[in-house]
N, C-alpha and C positions, 0 to 999 in steps of 0.2 A: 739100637733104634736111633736113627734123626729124623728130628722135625723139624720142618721148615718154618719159620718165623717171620719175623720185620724188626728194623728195630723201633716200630712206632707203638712196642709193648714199651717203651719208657721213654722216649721223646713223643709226649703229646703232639698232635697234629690237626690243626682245628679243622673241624669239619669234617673231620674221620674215627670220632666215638668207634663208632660200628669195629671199623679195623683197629685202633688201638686195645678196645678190650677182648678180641678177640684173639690179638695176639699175643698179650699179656698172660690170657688163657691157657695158651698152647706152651706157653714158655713155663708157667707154675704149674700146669701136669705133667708136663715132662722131666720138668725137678720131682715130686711128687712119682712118679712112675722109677726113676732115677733111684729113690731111697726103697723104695717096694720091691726094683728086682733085683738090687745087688746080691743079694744075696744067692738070687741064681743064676749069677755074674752076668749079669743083661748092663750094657750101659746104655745109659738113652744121655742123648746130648740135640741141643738146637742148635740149627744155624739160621745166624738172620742176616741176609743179606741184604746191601742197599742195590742201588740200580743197577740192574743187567742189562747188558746190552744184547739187541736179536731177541726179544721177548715181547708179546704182547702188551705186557705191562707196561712197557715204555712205547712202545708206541700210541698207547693210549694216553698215558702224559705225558710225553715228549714230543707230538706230533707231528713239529714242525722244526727244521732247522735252527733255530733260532730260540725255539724252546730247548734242546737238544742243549744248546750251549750254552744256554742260562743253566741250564739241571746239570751240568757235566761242570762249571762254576762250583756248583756247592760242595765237590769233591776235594777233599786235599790232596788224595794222590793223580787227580788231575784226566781222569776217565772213571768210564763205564768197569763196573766188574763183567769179566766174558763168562759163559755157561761153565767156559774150563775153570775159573778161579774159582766157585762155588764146588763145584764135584770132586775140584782138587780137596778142598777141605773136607769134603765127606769122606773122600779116599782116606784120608788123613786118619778122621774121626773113627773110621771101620777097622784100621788098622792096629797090630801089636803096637807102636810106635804112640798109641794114645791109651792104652790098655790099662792106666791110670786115671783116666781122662772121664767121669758120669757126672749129670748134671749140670754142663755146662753149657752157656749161651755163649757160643761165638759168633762174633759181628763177623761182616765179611761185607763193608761199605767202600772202605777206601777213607774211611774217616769222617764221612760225611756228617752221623750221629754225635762226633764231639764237636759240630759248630754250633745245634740247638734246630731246635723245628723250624723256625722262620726259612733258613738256610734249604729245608728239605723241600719246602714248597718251591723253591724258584721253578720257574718256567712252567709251573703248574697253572696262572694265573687265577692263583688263591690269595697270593701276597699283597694284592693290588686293593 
């Protein structure tokens, strides 16, 4: 099993309670789910990714060019994650190749979550 996460289950994000506990939520049932099915070899693993590109999600806080480039800024490897980098890692996570692999939270940001929340707001015009 994956679930989908954020990483704003542990970089606080002011103004986003709602989404921070909710996905803090999903990430310690899914550890919690992890220890209850091993045993009938179920893995359950999250991934949380940071900005996708081609998603609602950004378009709703990236709106505009410029916002785009402020939010694409906060990245260290210096873009958008694509739908394929996110699926790639699921591929990953479903496969023999991770078969060791339960209860894990993989980030899948580009780095974004070891700059600190300030950084995730940009171009959000939260930080102002």
């Amino acid at each position: 099993m994956i679930g989908i996460s954020a990483t704003h289950a542990f970089v606080p994000i002011a103004y986003q309670a709602h989404v921070c506990a909710a996905k803090a939520g999903i990430d310690i049932f899914s550890k919690t789910l992890a220890i209850e099915w091993a045993s009938a070899g179920v893995r359950v693993n999250v991934i949380a990714p940071g900005p996708v590109d081609d998603t609602e999600g950004m378009r709703r806080l990236a709106p505009t060019e410029e916002a785009r480039h402020k939010s694409m800024g906060s990245v260290p490897l210096g873009r958008f994650a694509s739908k394929d980098d996110i699926a790639d890692l699921a591929i990953f996570l479903c496969s023999d190749a991770a078969a060791y692999i339960t209860g894990a939270v993989c980030v899948c940001d580009g780095g974004q979550s070891l700059l600190g929340s300030r950084s995730m707001l940009m171009g959000t015009g939260l930080t102002q």
